[in-house]
N, C-alpha and C positions, 0 to 999 in steps of 0.2 A: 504493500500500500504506500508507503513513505516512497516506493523507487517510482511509483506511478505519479504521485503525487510531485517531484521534483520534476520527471517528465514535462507535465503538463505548464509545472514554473517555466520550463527552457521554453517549450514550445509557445509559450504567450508573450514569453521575452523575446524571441525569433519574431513574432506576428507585430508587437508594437516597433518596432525599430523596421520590417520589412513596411507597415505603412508610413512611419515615417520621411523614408525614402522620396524626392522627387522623382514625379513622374516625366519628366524632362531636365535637360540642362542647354547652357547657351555658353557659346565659346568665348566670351568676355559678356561685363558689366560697365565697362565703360569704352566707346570707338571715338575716338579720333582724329578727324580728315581735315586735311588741308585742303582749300577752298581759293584757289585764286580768282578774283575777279573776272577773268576773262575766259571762263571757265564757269557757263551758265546751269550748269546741273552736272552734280557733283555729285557720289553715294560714299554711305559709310554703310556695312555691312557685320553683322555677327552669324552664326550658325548656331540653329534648334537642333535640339536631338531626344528625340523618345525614346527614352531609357529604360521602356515597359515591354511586353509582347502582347500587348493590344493596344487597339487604334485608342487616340487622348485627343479630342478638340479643345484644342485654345484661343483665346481669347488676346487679341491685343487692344493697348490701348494710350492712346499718343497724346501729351500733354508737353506743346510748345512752354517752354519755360520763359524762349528770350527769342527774337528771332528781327532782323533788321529788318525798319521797314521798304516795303517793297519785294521782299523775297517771303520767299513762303518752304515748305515740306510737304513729300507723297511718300506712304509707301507699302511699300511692293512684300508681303507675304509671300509664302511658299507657290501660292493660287492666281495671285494677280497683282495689278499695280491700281492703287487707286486714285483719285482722285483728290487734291490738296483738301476738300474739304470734306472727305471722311477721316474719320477720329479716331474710330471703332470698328473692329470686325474680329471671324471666328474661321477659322479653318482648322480640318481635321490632319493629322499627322499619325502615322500609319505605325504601328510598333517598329521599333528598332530604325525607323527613317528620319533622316536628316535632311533641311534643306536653310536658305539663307535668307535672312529678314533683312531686306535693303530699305535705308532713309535716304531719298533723293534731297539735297538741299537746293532749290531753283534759286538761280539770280540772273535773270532775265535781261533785266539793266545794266548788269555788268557794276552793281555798287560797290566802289572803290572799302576795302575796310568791312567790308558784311562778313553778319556769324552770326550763329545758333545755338541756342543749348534744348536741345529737345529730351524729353524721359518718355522712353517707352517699358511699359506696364505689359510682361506676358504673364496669364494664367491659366490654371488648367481648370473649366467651366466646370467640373464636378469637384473639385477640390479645392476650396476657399483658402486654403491655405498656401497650396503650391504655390506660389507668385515669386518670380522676379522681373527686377527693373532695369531695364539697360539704360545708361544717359551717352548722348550723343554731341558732342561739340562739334562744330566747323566754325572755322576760324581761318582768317586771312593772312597770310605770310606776310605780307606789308613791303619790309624790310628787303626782300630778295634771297636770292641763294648766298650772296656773304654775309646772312645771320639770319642763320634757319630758327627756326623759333627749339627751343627747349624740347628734350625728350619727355612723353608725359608718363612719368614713372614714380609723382608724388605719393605718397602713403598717407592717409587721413589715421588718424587714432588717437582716443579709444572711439568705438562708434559702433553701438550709437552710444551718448556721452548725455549727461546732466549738466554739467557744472562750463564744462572746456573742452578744446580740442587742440591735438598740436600735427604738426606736419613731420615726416620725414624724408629723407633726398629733397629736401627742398631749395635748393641751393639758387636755384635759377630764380626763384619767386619773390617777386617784388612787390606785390598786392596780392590780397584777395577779396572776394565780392562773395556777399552771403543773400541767395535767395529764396522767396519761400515758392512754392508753385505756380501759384498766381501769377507772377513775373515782378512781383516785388522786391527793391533791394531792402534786407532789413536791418546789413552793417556792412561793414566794411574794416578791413584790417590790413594794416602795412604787418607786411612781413617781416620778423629777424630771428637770427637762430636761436634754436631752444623755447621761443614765446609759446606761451598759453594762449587759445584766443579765447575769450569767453562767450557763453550763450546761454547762459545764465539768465539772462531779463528774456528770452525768446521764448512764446509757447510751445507745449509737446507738438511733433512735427516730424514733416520730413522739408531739405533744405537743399538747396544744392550749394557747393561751392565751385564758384567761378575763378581760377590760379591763372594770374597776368606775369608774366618776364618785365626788367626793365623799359624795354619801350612801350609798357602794359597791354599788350599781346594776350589775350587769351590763349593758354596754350595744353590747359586741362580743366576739366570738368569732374567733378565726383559728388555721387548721392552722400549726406548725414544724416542720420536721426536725431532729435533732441527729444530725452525723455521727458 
């Protein structure tokens, strides 16, 4: 009875850690793409992967954070490419299939200096839980090929955080910009090594952090939480 009895312990420890499992994953959290002006539709790109042995319908869902005006975003799921002013949609993903979720960045105008910070929101429509979010920056070179913008290789932590947040490799970072979804800035932080930034006076949240170089060049983007 006791050997059947710890059985049934493993077997139920096997089952919550087997559901806790995503049922997909995506080959980064944050893309990207350099965006030159003259250069009207530009894509950044990640890959889905269903990591089940049955079909998962997911759910995306696009939340322009910053975007120049005059330029706009489309994009293109595994199914199709849509229309700049769909937000929302759902396509199915096949067990054990991969494919690539592209963010077209349009600049039509050819706006000298244009960029974006877009968050895209994937879930899996029967599991409230499974959710990530990829953030997508495009950002303008400005400056040229003798002074490429910074490698985006910052570290945010701790995160998510109550109190503060600090930076690692941040060597290149000479501002940051703090926003909430809406497209509001709701501080702003000069960068120096070791600093604390606070967010502390900020409601629980999600934020993004906008990382600018010396000639303040957007040249990373990363999600934070404030508890």
């Amino acid at each position: 009875m006791k050997r059947l009895f710890t059985t049934l312990l493993l077997l139920a420890g096997f089952t919550a850690v087997a559901s806790a499992q995503s049922s997909f994953n995506v080959s980064a959290t944050e893309v990207w793409t350099v965006a030159p002006h003259q250069i009207p539709d530009v894509e950044g790109h990640f890959t889905i992967t269903n990591t089940t042995n049955a079909m998962q319908t997911i759910r995306w869902e696009r939340t322009i954070v910053d975007i120049t005006n005059g330029c706009e975003s489309q994009v293109c799921d595994i199914n199709l490419c849509y229309t700049p002013f769909v937000s929302t949609r759902t396509f199915d993903l096949d067990a054990g299939a991969s494919g690539a979720i592209i963010m077209h960045f349009l600049n039509w105008d050819s706006i000298v200096g244009a960029s974006s910070v877009i968050r895209l929101k994937m879930s899996n429509v029967n599991i409230a839980s499974d959710t990530v979010t990829v953030t997508y920056l495009f950002t303008s070179p400005l400056a040229g090929t003798d002074n490429p913008l910074p490698t985006a290789n910052v570290k945010v932590y701790p995160n998510p955080t109550a109190e503060y947040f600090q930076l690692e490799n941040a060597d290149a970072v000479r501002s940051i910009r703090m926003l909430a979804l809406d497209s509001r800035e709701v501080a702003r932080f000069t960068a120096n090594p070791g600093e604390q930034y606070s967010v502390a006076q900020q409601p629980a949240g999600t934020y993004i952090l906008i990382l600018e170089d010396q000639q303040g060049r957007a040249f990373q983007a990363a999600e934070i939480v404030k508890r």
